[in-house]
N, C-alpha and C positions, 0 to 999 in steps of 0.2 A: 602572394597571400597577404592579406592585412593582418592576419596574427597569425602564429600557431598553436591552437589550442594544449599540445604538449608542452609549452614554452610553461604555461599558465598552475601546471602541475605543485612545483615548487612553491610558487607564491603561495597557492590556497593552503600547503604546508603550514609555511609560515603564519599564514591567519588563525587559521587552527592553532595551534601552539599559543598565540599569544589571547587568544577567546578562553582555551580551556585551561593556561596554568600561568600561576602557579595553582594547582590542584587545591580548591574549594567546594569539599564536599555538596555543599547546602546548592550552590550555584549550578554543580554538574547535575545534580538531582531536579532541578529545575528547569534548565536544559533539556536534560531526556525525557521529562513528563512532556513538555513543549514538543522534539521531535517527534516522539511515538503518534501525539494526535496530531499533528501533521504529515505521517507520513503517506504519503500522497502518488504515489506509484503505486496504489493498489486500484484494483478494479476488479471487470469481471473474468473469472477464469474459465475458460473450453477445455475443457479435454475427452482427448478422442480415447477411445476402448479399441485394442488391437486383440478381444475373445471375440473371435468368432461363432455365436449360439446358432444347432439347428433347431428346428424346428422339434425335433424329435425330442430333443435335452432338454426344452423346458413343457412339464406336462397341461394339458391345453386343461384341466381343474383348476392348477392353479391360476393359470390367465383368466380362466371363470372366476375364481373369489377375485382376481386382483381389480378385475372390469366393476365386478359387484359392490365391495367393496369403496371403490371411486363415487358409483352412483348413490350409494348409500351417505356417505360421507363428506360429498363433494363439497357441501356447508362449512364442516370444521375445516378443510385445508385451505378455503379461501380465507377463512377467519385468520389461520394460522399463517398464511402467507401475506394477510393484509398488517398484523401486527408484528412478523418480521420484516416486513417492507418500510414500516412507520418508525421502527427502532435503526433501520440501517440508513433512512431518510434522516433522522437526527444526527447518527452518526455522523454522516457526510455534510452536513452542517457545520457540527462542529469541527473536524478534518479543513475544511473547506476556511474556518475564523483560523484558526492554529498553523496554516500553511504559510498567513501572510504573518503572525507573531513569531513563527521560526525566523524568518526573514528579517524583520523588525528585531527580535534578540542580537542576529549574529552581524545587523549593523551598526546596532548600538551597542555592542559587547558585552551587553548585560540580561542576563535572562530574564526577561518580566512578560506576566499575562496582559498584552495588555489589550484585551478582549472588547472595548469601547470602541478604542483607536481604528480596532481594523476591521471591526463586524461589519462593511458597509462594502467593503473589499472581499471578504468573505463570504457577504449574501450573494456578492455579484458571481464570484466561483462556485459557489452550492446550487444558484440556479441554470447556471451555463451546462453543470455537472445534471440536474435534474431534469433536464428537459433530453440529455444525451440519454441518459439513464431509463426515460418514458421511451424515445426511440427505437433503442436497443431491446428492450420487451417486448416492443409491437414487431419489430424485425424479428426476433426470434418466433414470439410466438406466431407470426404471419406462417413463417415457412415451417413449424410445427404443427399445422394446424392438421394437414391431411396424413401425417401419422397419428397424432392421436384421435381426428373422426375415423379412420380404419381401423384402430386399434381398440376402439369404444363399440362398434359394429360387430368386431370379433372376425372381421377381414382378416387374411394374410398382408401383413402389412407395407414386404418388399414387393409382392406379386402387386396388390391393390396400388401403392403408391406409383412406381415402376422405377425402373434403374434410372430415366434420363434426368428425371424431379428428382432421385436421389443425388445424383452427382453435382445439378445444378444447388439445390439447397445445401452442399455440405462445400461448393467455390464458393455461393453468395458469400454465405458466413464467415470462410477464411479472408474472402478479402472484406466483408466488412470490418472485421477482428484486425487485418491491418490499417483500414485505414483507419481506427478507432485508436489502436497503438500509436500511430504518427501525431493522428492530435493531439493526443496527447502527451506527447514528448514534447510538441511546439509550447502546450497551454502551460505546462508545468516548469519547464526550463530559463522560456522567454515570455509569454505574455503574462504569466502571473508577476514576472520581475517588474514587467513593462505596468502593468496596474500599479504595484506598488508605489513607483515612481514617480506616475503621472495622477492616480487619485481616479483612474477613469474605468470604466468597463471591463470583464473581461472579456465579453464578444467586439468592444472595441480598440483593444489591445491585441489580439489575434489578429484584427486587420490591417493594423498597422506592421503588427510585425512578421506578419507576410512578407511585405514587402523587403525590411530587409534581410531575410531569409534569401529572397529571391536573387537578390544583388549579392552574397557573400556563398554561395551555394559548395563552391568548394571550402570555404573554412569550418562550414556546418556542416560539411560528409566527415569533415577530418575532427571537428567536435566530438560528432556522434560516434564514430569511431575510437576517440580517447575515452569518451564515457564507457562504451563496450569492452572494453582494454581495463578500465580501471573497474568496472562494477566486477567483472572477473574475478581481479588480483583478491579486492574486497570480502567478493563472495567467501572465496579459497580462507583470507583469513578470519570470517564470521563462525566458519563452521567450525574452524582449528580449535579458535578459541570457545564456541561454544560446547565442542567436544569435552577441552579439557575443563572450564569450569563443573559441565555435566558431570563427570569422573569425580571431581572433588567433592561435589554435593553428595553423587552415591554413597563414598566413604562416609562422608562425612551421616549421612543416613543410617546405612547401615552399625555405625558404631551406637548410634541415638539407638538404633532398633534395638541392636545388642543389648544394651545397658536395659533399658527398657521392658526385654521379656527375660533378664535377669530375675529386676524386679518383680515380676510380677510372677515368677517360681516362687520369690520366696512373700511375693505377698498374697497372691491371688486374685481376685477381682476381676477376672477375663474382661466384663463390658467396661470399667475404667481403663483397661489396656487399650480396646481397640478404640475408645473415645479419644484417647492421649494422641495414640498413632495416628491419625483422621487430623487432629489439630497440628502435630507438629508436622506432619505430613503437608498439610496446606501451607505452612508455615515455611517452609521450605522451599516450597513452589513459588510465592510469590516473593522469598527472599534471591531463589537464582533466577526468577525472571528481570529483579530489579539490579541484580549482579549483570548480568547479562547486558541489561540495556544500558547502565553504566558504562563497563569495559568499551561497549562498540559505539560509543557516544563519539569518540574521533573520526571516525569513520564515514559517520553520519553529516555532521559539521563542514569535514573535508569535503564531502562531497556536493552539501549545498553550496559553499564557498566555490568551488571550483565550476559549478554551472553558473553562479551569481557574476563570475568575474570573464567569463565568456561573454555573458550579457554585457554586459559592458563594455567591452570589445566590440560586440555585433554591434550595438545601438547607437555607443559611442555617449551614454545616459550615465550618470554616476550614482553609483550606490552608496559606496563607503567615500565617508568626507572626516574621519575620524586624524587621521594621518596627514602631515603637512606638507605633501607634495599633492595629495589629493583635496587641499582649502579647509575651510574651517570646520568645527566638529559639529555636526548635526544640534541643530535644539529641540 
């Protein structure tokens, strides 16, 4: 093997440690605004329903209003799905600038927007992303299409379809759903490193870095395998720790509450109570989300370091030049 990516564990340790302390408030909080809109292992999620409905359990009225209903209506939900489509298009935009400024922070060890720098690198990710995204629609809705004309008809929908279209549309899907997972594991890992580097494409960065994917093929099973091993460990301590902050907020809630409908025994005022509770209620919410995303800010950091410095390994391309075995520090 040319490296092993366990070996690499340690070091991104190390990076980590020297990115996020000594402990600067202002800096981590910048940081984790930077991670959150880059985090970029989001997509879209399938899941399968293991209730089995008969036919008898749901009453064929209601499938009449639900059919009716649709035709009545079918206006407002394209509306409503054309301007959640236009809000999650922006989002992945901006996802898409902020994937290469995570990047850009954790090579220059300082957390800065720097939203000029990399929008051109970002448009190329948001349109690689939106053209998959258009694909992915017309694939699903392709193979939706004759459950919901059966379903609009008032057909039996498994009789009408038939079992071999079912079986086949629900393998299409999983393995499109994998092969959709694998690109993206390539796009995310390696070829957004590889754009950064080179200033070039992300559809031409993917091509390049096929190739050596293809030449390293056992270090990248044992890669993907440390990532699966470490996103694990991770998981395990995401939840630990969002357990217990959750628990200390409830306290911490519930005391506020207490005091709270004290006062208002002995003052009165019900709709000032419940306006109070509404406000520090929210208040609350987005002080433990911002708890939240702080604490697990290492975590995050480790983990792009530690795909960053595989990259470098695999390509043999340099990222970090900060450090004096690795030449002069970036301008």
């Amino acid at each position: 093997m040319r490296w092993n990516p366990f070996d690499l564990v340690s070091p991104a340790i190390d990076r980590t440690k020297k990115m996020l302390f000594p402990f600067r408030f202002w800096e981590w909080f910048k940081l984790m605004i930077i991670s959150v809109l880059a985090s970029s292992k989001g997509g879209s999620n399938f899941s399968g329903s293991n209730i089995t409905t008969r036919r008898s359990e749901v009453p064929q009225d209601f499938l009449d209003q639900l059919r009716g209903f649709i035709k009545d209506y079918w206006i407002l939900g394209a509306l409503i799905f054309s301007v959640f489509f236009i809000f999650m298009t922006l989002l992945s935009y901006i996802k898409s600038v902020f994937t290469f400024i995570f990047i850009d922070s954790l090579v220059e060890k300082k957390a800065r927007f720097t939203f000029s720098r990399n929008n051109a690198k970002g448009v190329s990710l948001f349109l690689f992303k939106f053209v998959i995204t258009i694909i992915t629609l017309l694939i699903i809705g392709g193979l939706a299409c004759p459950y919901i004309f059966n379903f609009m008809l008032g057909n039996p929908v498994i009789a009408s379809v038939g079992i071999p279209y079912i079986i086949f549309s629900i393998c299409a899907l999983i393995i499109y759903i994998l092969i959709l997972w694998i690109v993206f594991l390539f796009l995310y890992d390696f070829a957004v490193p590889y754009t950064y580097v080179k200033d070039t494409s992300v559809k031409f960065s993917l091509k390049k870095i096929w190739k050596d994917i293809l030449n390293n093929k056992l270090e990248v099973f044992v890669y993907w395998l440390a990532r699966l091993v470490l996103g694990i460990v991770m998981a395990i301590i995401a939840v630990i720790v969002a357990i217990v902050v959750l628990i200390g907020f409830i306290i911490i809630g519930a005391l506020i509450f207490g005091i709270g409908f004290l006062l208002y025994k002995l003052i009165g005022v019900f709709t000032l109570f419940i306006i109070l509770a509404i406000i520090i209620g929210i208040i609350l919410v987005i002080i433990f989300l911002l708890t939240i995303g702080i604490i697990l800010l290492p975590l995050s950091v480790f983990s792009r370091y530690f795909g960053l410095m595989n990259f470098e390994k695999l390509t043999k391309l340099k990222l970090f030049k900060g450090c004096k075995k690795e030449g002069k520090p970036k301008k």
